[in-house]
C-alpha positions as CSV (number, residue, x, y, z in Angstrom):
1,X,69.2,76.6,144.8
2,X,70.5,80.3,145.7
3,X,74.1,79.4,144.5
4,X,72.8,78.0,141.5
5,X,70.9,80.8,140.7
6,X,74.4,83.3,141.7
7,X,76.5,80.7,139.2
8,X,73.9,81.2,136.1
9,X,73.5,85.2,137.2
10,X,77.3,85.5,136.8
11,X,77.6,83.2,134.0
12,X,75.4,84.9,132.2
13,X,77.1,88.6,133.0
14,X,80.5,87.5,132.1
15,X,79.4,86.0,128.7
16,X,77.5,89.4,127.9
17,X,81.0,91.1,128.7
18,X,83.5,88.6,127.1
19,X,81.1,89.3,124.1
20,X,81.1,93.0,124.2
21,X,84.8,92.5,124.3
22,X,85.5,91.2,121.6
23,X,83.0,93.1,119.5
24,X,85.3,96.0,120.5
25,X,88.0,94.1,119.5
26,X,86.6,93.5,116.1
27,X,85.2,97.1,115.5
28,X,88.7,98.5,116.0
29,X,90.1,95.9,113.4
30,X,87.9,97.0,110.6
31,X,87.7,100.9,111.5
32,X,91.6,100.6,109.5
33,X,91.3,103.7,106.7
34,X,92.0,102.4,103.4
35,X,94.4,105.4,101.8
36,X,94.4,106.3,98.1
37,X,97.8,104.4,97.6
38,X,96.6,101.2,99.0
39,X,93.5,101.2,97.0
40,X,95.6,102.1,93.7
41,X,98.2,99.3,95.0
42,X,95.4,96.6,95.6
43,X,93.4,97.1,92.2
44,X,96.8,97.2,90.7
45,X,97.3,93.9,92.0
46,X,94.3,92.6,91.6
47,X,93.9,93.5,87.6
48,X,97.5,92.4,86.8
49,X,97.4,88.8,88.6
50,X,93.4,88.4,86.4
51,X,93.9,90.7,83.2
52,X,96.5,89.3,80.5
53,X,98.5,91.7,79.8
54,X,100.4,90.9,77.0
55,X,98.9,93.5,74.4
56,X,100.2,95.9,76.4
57,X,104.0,94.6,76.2
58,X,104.7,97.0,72.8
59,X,102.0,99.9,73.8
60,X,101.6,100.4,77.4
61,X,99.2,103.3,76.9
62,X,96.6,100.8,75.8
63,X,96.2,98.7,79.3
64,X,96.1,100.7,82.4
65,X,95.0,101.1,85.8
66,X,94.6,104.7,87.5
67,X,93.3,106.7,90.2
68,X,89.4,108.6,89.5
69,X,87.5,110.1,91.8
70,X,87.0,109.8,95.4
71,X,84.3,110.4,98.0
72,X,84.1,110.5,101.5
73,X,83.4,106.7,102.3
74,X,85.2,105.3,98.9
75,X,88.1,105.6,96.1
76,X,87.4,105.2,92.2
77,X,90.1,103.2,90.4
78,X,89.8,102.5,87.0
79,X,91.3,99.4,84.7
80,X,91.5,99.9,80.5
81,X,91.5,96.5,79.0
82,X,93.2,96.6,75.4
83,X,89.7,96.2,74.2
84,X,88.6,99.7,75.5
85,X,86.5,98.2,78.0
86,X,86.7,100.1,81.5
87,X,86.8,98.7,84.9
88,X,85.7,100.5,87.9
89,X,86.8,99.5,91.2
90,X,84.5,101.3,94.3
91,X,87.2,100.8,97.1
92,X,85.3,101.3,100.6
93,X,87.6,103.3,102.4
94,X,86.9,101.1,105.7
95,X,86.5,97.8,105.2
96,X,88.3,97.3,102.1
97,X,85.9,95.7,100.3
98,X,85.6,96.5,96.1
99,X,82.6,96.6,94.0
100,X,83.6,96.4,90.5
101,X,81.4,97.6,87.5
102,X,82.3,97.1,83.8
103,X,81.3,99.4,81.8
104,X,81.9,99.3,77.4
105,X,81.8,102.7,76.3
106,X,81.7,101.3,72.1
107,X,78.1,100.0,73.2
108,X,77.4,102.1,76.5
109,X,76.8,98.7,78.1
110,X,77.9,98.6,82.2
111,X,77.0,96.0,84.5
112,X,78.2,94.8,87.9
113,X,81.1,92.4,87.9
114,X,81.0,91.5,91.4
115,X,83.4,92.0,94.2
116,X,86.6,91.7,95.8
117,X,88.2,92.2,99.1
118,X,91.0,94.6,98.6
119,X,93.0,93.3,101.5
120,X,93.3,90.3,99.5
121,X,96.1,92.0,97.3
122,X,97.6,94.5,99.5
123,X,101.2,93.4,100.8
124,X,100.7,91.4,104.9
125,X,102.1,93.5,107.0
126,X,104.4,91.4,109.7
């Protein structure tokens, strides 16, 4: 009975370490910083492989995406749709992932437009 009691005692210690492990593991993964020109490079991405494009092919000044402001947890990027509509992109500068919230300055109408994971659209690094 004392064995069995030493086998559960250490199989129970070494499954609270292999798990603390691999939190670590995990934590140091998604600490990566998200710079300015991967967030700019992802929404970039992201709003030329969604958005057609195609009004822009004879005025490019009327479909664009751009860099706004920036805080200390999070880049702005913006998308112009041909339509004057505005996209904002809220980049989390840690884990990557993107709010997006559409807003129509014509009507002062903005709503959320859900979420993306910038990651998705940045270039795999080998």
């Amino acid at each position: 009975m004392q064995i069995m009691k030493q086998i559960i005692i250490s199989l129970a210690f070494m499954t609270v370490l292999l798990c603390s492990c691999h939190r670590d593991r995990t934590a140091s993964a998604v600490s990566t910083v998200i710079t300015a020109e991967m967030a700019y490079e992802g929404v970039n991405k992201y709003c030329h492989s969604e958005y057609d494009w195609q009004p822009a092919v004879e005025d490019s000044s009327i479909m664009y995406v751009a860099m706004d402001d920036e805080t200390e947890s999070e880049y702005k990027v913006v998308f112009r749709s041909y339509t004057g509509a505005l996209t904002y992109f809220y980049v989390d500068k840690t884990s990557g992932k993107t709010r997006m919230v559409v807003y129509v300055p014509m009507l002062d109408i903005e709503e959320e437009a859900g979420t993306i994971d910038l990651f998705d659209y940045l270039e795999k690094t080998k």
